[in-house]
C-alpha positions as CSV (number, residue, x, y, z in Angstrom):
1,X,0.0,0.0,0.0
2,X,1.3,3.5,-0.8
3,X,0.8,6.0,2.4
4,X,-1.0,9.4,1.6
5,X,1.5,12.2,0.5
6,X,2.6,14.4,3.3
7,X,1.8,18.3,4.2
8,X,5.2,19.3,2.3
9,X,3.8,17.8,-0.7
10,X,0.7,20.0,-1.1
11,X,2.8,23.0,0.5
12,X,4.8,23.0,-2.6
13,X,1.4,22.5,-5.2
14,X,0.1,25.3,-3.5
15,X,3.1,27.4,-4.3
16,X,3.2,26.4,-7.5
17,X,-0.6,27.3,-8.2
18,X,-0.3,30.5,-6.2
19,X,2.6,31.6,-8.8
20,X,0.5,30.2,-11.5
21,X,-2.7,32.3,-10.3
22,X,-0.6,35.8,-9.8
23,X,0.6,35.8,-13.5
24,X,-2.7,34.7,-15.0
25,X,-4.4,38.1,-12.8
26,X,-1.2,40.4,-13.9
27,X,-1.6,39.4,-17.5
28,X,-5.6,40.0,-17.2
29,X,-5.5,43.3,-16.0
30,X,-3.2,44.4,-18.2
31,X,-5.2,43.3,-21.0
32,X,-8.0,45.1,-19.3
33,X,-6.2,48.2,-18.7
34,X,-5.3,48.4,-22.4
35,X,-8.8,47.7,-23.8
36,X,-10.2,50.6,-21.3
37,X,-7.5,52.8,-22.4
38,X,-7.9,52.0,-26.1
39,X,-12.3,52.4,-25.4
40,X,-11.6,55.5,-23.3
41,X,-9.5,57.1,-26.9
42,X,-12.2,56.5,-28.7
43,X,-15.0,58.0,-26.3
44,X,-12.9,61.4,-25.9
45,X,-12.8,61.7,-29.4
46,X,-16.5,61.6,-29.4
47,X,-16.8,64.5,-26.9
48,X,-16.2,67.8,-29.3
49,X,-20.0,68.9,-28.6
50,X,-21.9,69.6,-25.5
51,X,-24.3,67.1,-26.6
52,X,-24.7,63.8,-28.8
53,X,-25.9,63.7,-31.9
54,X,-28.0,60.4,-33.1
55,X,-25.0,59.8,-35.9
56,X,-22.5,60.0,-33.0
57,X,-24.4,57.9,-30.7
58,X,-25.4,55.4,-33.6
59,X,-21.6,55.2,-34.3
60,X,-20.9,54.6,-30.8
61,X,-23.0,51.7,-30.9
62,X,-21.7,50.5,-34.0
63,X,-17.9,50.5,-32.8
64,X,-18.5,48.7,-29.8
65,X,-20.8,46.1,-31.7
66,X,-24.5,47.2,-29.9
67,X,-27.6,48.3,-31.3
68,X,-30.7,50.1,-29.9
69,X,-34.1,47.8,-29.7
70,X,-37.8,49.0,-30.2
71,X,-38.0,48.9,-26.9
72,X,-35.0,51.3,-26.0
73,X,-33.3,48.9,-24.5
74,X,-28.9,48.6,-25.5
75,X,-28.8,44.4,-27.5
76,X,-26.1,42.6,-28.8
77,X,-25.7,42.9,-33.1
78,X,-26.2,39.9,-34.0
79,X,-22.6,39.6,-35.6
80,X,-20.5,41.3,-33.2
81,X,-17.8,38.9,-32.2
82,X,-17.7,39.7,-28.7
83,X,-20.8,37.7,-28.5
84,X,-20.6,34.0,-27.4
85,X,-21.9,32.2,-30.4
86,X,-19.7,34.1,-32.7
87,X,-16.3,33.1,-30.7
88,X,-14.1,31.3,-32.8
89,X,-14.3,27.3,-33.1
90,X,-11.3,26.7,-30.5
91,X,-12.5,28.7,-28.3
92,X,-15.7,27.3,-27.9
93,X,-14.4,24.1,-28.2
94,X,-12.1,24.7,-25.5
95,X,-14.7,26.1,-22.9
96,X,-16.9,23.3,-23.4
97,X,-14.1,20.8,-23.6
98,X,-13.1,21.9,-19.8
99,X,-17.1,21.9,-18.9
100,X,-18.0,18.3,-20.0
101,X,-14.6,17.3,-18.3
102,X,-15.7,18.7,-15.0
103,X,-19.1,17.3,-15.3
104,X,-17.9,13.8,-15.9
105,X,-15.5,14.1,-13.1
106,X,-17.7,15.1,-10.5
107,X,-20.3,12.3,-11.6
108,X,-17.4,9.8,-11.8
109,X,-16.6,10.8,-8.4
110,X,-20.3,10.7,-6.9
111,X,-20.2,6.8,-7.7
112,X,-16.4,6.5,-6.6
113,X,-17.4,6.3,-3.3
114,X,-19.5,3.1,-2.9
115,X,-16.4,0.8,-3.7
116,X,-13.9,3.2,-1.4
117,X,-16.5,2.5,1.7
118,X,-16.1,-1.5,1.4
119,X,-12.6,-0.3,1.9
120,X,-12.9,1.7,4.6
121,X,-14.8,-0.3,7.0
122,X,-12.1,-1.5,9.5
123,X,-10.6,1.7,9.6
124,X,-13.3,3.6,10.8
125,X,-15.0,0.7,12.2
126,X,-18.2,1.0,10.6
127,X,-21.0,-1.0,9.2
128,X,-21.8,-1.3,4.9
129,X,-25.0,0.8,5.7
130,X,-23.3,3.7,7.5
131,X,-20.2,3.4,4.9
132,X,-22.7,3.7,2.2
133,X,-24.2,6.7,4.1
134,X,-21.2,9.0,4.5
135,X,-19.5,8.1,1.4
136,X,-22.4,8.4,-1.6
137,X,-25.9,9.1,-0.2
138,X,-24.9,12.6,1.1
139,X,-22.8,13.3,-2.0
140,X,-26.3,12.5,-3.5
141,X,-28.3,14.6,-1.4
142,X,-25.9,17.5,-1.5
143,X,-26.3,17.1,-5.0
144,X,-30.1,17.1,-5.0
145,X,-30.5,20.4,-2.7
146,X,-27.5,21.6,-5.1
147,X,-30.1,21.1,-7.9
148,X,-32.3,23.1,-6.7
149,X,-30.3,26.3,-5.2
150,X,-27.1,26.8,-7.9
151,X,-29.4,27.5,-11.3
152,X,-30.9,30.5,-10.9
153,X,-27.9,31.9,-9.6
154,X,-25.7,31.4,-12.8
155,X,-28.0,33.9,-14.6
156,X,-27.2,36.3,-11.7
157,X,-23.6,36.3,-11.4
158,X,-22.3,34.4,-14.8
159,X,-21.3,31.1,-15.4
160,X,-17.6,31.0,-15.1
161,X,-17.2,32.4,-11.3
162,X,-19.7,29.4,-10.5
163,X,-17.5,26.8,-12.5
164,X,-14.3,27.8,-11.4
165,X,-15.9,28.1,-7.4
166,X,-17.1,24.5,-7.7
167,X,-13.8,22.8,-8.8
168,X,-12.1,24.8,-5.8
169,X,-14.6,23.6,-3.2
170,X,-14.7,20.1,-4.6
171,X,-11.0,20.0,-3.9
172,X,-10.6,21.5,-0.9
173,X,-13.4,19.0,0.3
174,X,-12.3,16.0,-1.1
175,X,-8.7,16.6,0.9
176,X,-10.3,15.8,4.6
177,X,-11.9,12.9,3.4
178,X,-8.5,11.4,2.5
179,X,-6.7,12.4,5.5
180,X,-9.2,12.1,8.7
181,X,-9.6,9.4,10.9
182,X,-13.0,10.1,11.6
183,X,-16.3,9.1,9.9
184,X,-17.9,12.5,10.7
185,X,-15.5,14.3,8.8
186,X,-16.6,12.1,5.7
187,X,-20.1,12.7,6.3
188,X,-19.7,17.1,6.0
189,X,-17.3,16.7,3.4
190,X,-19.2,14.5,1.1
191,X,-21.8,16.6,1.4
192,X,-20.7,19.9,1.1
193,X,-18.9,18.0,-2.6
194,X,-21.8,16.7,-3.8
195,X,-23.5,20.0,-3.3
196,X,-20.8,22.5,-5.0
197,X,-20.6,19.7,-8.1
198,X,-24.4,20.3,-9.1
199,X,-23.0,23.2,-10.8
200,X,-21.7,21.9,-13.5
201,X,-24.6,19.5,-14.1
202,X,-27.2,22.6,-13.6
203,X,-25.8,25.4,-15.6
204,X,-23.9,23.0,-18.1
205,X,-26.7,23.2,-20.4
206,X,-27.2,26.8,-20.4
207,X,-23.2,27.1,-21.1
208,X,-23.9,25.0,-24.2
209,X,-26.9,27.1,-25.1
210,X,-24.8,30.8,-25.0
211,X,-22.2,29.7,-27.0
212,X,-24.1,27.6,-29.9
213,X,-27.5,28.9,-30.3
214,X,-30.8,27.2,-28.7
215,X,-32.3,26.0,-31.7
216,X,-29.1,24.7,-33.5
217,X,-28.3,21.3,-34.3
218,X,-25.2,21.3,-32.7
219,X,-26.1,22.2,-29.8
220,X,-28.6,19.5,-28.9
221,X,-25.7,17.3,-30.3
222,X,-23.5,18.6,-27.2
223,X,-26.2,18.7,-24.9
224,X,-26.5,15.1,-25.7
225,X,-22.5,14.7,-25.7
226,X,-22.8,16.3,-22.2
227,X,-25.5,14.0,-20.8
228,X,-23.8,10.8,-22.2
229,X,-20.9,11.8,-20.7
230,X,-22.1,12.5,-17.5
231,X,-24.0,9.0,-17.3
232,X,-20.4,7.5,-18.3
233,X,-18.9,8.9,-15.6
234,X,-21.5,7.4,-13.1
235,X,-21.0,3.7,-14.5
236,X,-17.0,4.4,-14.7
237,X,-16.9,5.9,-11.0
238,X,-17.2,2.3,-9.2
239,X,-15.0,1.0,-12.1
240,X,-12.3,4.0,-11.1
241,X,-12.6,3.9,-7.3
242,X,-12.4,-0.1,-6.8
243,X,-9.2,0.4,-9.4
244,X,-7.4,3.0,-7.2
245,X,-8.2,1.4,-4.1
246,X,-6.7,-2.1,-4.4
247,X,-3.7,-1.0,-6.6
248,X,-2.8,2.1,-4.0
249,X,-5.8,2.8,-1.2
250,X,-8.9,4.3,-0.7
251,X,-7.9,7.3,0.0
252,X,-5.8,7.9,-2.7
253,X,-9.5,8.2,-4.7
254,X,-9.6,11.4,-3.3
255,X,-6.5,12.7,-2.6
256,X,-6.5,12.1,-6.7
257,X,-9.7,14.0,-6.9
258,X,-8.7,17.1,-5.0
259,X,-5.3,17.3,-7.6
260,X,-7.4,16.8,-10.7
261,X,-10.1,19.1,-9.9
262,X,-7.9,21.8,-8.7
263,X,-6.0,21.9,-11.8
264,X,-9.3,22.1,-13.2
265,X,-10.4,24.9,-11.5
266,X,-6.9,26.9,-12.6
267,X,-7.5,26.0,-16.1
268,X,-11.5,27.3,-15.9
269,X,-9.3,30.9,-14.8
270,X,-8.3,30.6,-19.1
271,X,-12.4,30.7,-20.0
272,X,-14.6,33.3,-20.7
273,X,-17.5,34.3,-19.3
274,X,-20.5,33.2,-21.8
275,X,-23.8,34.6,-19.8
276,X,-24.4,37.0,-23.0
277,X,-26.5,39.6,-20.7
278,X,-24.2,39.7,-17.9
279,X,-21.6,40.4,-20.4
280,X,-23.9,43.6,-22.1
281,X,-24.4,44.8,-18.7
282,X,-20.9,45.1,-18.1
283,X,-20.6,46.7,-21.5
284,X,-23.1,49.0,-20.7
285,X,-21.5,49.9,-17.8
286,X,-18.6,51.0,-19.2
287,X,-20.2,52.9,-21.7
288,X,-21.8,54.7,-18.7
289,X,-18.7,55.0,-16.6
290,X,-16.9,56.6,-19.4
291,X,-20.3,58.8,-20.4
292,X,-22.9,59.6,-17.5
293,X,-25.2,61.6,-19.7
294,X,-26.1,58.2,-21.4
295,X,-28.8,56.3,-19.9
296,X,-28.4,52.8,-21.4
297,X,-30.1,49.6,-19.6
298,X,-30.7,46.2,-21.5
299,X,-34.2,44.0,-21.4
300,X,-34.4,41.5,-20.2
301,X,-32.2,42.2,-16.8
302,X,-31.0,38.8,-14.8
303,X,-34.0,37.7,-12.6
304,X,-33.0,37.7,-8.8
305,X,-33.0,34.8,-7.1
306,X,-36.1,34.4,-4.3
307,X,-37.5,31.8,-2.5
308,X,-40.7,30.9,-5.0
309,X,-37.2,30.9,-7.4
310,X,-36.1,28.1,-5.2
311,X,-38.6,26.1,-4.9
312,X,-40.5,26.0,-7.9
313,X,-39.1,22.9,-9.1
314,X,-40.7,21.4,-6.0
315,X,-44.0,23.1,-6.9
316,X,-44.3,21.7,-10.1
317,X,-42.7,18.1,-9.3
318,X,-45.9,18.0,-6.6
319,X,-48.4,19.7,-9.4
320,X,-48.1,18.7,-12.5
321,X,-48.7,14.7,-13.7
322,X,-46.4,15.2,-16.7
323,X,-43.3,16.0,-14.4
324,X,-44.0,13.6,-11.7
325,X,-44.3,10.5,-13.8
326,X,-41.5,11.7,-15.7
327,X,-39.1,12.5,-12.9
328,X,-40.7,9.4,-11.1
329,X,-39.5,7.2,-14.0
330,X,-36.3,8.5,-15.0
331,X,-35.1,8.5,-11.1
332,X,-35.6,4.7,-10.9
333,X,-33.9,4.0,-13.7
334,X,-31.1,6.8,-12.5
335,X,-31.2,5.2,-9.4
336,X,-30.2,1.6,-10.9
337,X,-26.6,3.1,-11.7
338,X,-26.0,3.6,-7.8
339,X,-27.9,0.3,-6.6
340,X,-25.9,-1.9,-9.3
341,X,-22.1,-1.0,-7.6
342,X,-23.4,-2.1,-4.5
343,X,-25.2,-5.4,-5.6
344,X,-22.8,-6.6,-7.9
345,X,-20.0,-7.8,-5.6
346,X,-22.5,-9.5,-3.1
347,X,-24.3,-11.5,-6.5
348,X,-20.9,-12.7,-8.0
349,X,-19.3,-13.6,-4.3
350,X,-21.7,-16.8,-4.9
351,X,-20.5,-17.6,-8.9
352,X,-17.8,-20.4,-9.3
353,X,-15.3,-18.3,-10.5
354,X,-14.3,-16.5,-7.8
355,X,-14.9,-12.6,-8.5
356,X,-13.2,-10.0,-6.4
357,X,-14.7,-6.6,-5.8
358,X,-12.7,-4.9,-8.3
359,X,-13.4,-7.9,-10.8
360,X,-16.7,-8.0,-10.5
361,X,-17.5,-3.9,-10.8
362,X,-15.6,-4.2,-14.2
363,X,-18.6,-6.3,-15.3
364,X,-20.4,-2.6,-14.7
365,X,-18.7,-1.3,-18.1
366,X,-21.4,-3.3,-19.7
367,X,-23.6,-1.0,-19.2
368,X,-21.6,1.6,-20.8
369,X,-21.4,-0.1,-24.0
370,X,-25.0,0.5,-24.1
371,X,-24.9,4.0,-23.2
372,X,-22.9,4.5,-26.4
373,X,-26.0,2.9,-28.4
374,X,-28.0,6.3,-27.5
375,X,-26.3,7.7,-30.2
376,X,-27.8,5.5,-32.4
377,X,-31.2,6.9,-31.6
378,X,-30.4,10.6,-31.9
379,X,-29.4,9.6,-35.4
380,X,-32.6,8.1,-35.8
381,X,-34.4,11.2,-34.2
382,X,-32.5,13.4,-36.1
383,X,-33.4,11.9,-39.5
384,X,-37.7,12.1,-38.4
385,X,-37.2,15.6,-37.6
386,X,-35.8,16.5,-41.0
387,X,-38.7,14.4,-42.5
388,X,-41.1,16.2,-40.4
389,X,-39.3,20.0,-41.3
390,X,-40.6,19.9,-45.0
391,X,-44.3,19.0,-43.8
392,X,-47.0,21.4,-42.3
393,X,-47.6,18.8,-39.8
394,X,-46.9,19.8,-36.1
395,X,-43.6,18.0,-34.7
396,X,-45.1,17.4,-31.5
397,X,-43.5,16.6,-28.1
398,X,-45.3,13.4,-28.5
399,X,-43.8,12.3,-31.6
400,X,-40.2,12.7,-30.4
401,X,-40.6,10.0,-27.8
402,X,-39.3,6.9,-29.6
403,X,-36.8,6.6,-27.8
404,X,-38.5,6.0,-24.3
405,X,-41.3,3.9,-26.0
406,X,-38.3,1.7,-26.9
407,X,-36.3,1.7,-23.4
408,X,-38.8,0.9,-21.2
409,X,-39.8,-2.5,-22.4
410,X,-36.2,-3.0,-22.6
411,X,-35.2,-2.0,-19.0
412,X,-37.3,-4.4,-18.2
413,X,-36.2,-7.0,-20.1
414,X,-33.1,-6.5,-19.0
415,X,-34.1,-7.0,-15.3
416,X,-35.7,-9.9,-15.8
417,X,-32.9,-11.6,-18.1
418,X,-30.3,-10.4,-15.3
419,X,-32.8,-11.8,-12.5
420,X,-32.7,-15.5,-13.9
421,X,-29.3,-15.8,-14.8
422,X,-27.1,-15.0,-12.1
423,X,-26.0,-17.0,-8.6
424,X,-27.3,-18.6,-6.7
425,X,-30.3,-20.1,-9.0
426,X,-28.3,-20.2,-11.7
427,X,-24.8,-20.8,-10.6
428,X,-23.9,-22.7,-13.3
429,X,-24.6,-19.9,-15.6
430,X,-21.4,-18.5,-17.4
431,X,-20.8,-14.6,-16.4
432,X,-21.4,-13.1,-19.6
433,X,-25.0,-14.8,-19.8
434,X,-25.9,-12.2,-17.1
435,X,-23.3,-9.4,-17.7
436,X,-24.6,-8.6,-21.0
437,X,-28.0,-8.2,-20.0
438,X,-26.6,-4.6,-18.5
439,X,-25.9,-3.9,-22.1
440,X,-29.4,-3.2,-22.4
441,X,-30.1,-1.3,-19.0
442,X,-27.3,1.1,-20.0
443,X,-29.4,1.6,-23.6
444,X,-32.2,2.1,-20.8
445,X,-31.2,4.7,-18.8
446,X,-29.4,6.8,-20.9
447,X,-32.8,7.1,-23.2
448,X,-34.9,7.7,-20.2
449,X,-32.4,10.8,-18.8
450,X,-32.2,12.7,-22.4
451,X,-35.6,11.8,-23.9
452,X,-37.5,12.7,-21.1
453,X,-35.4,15.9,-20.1
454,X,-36.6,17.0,-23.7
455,X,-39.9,15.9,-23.3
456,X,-40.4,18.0,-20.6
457,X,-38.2,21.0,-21.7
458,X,-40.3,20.5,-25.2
459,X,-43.7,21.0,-22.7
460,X,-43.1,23.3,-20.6
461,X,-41.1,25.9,-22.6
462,X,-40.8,29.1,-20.1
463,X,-40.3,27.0,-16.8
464,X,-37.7,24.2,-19.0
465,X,-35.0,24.9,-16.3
466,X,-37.8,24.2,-13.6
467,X,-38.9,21.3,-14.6
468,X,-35.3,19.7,-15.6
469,X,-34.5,20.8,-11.9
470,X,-37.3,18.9,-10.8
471,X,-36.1,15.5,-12.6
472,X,-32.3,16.0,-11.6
473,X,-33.6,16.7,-7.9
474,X,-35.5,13.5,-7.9
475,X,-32.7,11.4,-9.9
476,X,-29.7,12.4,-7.2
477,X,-32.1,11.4,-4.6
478,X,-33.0,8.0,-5.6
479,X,-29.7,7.5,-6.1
480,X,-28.8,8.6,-2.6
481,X,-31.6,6.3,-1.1
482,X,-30.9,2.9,-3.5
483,X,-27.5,2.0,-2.1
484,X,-28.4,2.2,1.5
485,X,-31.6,-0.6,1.2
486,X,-29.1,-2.7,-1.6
487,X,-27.2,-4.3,1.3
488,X,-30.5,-5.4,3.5
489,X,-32.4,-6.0,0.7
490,X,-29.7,-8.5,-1.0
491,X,-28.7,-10.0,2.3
492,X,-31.8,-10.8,3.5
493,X,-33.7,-12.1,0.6
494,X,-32.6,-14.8,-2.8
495,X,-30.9,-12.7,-4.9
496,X,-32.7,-13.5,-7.8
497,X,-36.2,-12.6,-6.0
498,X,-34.5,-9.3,-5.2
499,X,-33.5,-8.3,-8.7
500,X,-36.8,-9.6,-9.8
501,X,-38.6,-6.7,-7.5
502,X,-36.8,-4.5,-9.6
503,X,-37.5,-6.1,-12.8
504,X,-41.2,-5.9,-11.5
505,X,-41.6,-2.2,-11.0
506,X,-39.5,-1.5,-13.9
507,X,-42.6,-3.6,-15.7
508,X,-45.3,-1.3,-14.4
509,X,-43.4,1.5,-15.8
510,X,-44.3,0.2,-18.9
511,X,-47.1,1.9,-19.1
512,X,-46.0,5.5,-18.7
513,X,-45.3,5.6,-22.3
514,X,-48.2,4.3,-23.0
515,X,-50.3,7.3,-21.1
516,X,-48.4,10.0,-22.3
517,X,-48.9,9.2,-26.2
518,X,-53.1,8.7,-25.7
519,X,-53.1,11.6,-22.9
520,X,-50.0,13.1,-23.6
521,X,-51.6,16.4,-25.3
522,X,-54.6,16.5,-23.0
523,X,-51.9,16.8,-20.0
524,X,-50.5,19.7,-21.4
525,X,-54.1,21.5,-22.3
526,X,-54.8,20.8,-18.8
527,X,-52.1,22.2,-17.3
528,X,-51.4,26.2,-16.9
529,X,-47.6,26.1,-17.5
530,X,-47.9,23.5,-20.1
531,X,-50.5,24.6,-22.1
532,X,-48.0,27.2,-24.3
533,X,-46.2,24.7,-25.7
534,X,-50.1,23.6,-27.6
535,X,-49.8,25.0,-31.3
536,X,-52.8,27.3,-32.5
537,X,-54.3,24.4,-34.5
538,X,-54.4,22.0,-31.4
539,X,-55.7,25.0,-28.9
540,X,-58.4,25.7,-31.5
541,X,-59.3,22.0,-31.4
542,X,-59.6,22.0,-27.3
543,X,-61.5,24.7,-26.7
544,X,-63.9,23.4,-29.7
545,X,-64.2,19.8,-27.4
546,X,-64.6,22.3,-24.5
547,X,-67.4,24.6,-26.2
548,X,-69.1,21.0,-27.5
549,X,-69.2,19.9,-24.0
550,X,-70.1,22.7,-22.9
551,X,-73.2,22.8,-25.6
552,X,-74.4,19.3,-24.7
553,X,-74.3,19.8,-21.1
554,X,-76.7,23.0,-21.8
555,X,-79.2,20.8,-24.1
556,X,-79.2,18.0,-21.5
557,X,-79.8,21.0,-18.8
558,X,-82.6,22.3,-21.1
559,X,-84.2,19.3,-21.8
560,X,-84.5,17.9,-18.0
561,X,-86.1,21.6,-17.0
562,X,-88.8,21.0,-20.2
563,X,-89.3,17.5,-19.0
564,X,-89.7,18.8,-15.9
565,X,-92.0,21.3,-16.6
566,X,-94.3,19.2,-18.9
567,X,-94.7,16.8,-15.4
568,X,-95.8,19.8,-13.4
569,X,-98.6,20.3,-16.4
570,X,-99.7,17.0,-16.4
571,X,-100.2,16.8,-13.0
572,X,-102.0,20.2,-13.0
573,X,-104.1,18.8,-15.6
574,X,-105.3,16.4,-13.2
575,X,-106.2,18.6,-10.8
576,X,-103.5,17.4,-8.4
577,X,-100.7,19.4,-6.9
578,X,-96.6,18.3,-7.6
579,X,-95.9,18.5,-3.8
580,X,-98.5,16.1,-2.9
581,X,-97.2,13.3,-5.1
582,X,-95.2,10.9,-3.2
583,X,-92.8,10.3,-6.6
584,X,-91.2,14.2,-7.4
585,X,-89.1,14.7,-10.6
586,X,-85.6,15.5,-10.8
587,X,-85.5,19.7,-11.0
């Protein structure tokens, strides 16, 4: 076993990175200095009249690369190079490059810890349910309530201070789990590390969105690039930990952590900022700074952050039926990826080839093979929205869920096949019989995390980051809670009956793609935040079902009262009076 590094080693790092981090700021503010000086030439040349003129302010606007709205409000021209999606190819490239890294990281490392508590057991003298506690469900749950408190900030205070922040703090955090002798230690630090590394994962998106365009191709390709990724790191963190551990020792998965995020974070220093209206306002600013008797403001300002901000994912996760049953189902399967680490080891301990810990986690990879088979589907996808682009026909959220039509009969299967052919029932069973049923839960998951995120970002268009909040809150937590009930539940019951609970609820979920492609559209009609994302046509065609209803409900109304009131003259007829009858009719 190799012994943690000593005090003196990170004394010098720190040095080293200190020196690093003072020649980076000099050269940045000298490039500052010299772009206000060169901005500040141009101004004074401006000022040769008491007022401004609208050539002199139009020119003004021109040079820096702005233009003045309807509205009166200061926007970016659309091909002024300062903005984000018109930075050159490397430099995009090399932003998002460091982003999905960072991403993958932090998700490799939220799985790292389920093999590196099996390690640390006799150490700290603990049992598999408390290990499993400190060292992944509170990275889990930090990452949940991270979910939920880090996104509307980014649009606040940029993107790269939030970035660069989280890589610091996962680092410094990751250090006194590698170096304490105490459990409680663990517990904090995991936690605080899970929550600072929902950055990435929250604001990565809107990153990808500044610098490429919303509505381009490529930039659902990266989105997808950077949710594949993500779900690699998951499946390669038990790979990575169980690796490190037996080759050097469990701590060494962090102390390795702490090093590679913290160059990280001094690499993030070499990005720019891509929040295009925090970047206006700061132009604006300047232009102010340098002439007061401007009044220049952009629309729309940043949104503070307030506590409905907070907790509207919450809101709609408990409100609307299209998020719950789409957070409820991609969270299981999310959850599978945490629960699998865990249950692995104990399942092969009873196979006649005798599997160690590390052994039998590299069976895991399995399923990463068939998260690579997602991007077979996007091809697929891509090709019926071309086909649908030349038609009138409304591409509707509906119609883009083949992918989850096709996953959920195949998690399933999957669980079932994996159920009834592994130890002990089938002992005899080669490895691979069972291994390569993970192929498919891989395929699984990975469709349920993208397709669904779209589905619900294609539903609820002004609350999208809202409602992919709500699904990310409700993945990290079933992922928190799977791990701890893995142990009990595979200890104390067959372990083919116990994957075949799984395989049973993952059956029921079967038909929650059934629901939303009868009821789908009706959902959204029925729901207030949903309701926008109806086309004219189909809003035209509800409120005609409503006004039908509404018509036949006034006929039947109509026709009871003239039923009723042709009783009340027969009876009259007769000389007899309603209120005497002992039979009345229905009013």
């Amino acid at each position: 076993m190799v012994e943690p590094i000593g005090p003196e080693v990170y004394l010098a790092i720190a040095n080293v990175a200190q020196r690093a981090m003072h020649k980076y700021k000099d050269k940045r503010h000298y490039k500052q200095q010299e772009k206000l000086a060169k901005l500040n030439s141009e101004i004074l040349s401006w000022r040769t009249g008491s007022s401004i003129s609208g050539s002199s302010l139009g020119d003004l606007f021109a040079q820096n690369g702005l233009e003045l709205g309807d509205d009166g409000s200061v926007q970016w021209s659309v091909d002024n190079p300062a903005l984000p999606r018109n930075w050159s190819k490397a430099r995009k490239g090399y932003d998002l490059g460091l982003l999905i890294f960072l991403n993958f990281f932090m998700s490799t490392m939220s799985n790292a810890g389920t093999p590196a508590s099996s390690y640390a057991l006799k150490e700290f003298r603990i049992c598999r349910t408390v290990g499993l506690l400190g060292f992944t469900t509170l990275y889990l749950i930090g990452l949940a309530l991270g979910h939920l408190v880090f996104s509307p900030f980014s649009e606040t205070f940029g993107r790269k201070r939030l970035y660069i922040a989280s890589a610091f703090l996962f680092s410094v955090f990751c250090i006194p789990v590698a170096a304490t002798p105490h459990i409680a230690a663990v517990f904090i630090c995991r936690f605080i590390a899970g929550f600072v590394s929902a950055i990435p994962r929250v604001t990565g998106s809107s990153s990808i969105r500044d610098l490429l365009g919303a509505e381009s191709e490529g930039c659902s390709w990266v989105v997808f690039l950077s949710s594949l990724t993500a779900n690699l790191g998951i499946v390669a963190g038990p790979v990575f930990g169980s690796q490190v551990a037996a080759a050097l020792n469990w701590r060494w998965i962090f102390y390795l952590a702490a090093i590679i995020t913290s160059a990280l974070g001094l690499l993030l220093f070499t990005t720019s900022e891509s929040q295009y209206r925090l970047l206006l306002d700061r132009k604006i600013a300047l232009l102010q700074s340098l002439r007061p008797d401007l009044e220049l403001h952009s629309h729309p300002r940043p949104l503070e952050p307030d506590f409905h901000t907070f907790i509207q994912p919450l809101t709609l996760l408990s409100s609307e039926p299209i998020v719950y049953l789409t957070s409820l189902t991609s969270a299981f399967a999310f959850g599978l990826l945490y629960l699998l680490p865990v249950a692995l080891p104990l399942i092969y301990a009873f196979s006649p080839i005798t599997f160690t810990q590390q052994v039998s986690l590299l069976l895991f990879l399995f399923a990463a093979l068939g998260l690579l088979l997602n991007i077979l589907t996007r091809f697929y996808e891509r090709h019926v929205a071309r086909r649908h682009h030349g038609t009138k026909r409304l591409f509707t959220p509906e119609k883009k869920l083949f992918g989850f039509v096709l996953a959920a009969p195949l998690l399933a299967v999957s669980l079932w096949w994996f159920a009834w052919t592994v130890p002990p029932l089938r002992a005899g069973v080669p490895w691979a019989a069972s291994s390569t049923s993970l192929l498919l839960l891989g395929f699984a998951v990975g469709e349920f995390d993208i397709v669904l995120t779209q589905y619900l970002r294609d539903s609820y268009t002004s609350h999208s980051w809202g409602v992919g909040n709500s699904m990310t809150f409700l993945q990290a937590l079933f992922g928190g809670v799977f791990p701890i009930f893995t142990t009990p539940l595979y200890t104390n019951m067959n372990h083919n009956l116990s994957t075949s609970i799984l395989a049973i609820i993952a059956t029921i979920f079967c038909i929650i793609p059934v629901i939303f492609l009868m009821f789908g559209k009706k959902l959204r009609g029925m729901s207030k935040f949903a309701r926008e994302s109806l086309g004219r046509e189909e809003l035209e065609a509800m409120e005609k079902v409503k006004e039908e209803k509404k018509r036949k409900s006034e006929e039947k109304r109509e026709k009871r009262m003239e039923d009723n009131r042709a009783y009340a003259a027969a009876v009259a007829s007769m000389g007899m009076d309603v209120e005497q009858l002992a039979v009345y009719p229905i009013w």
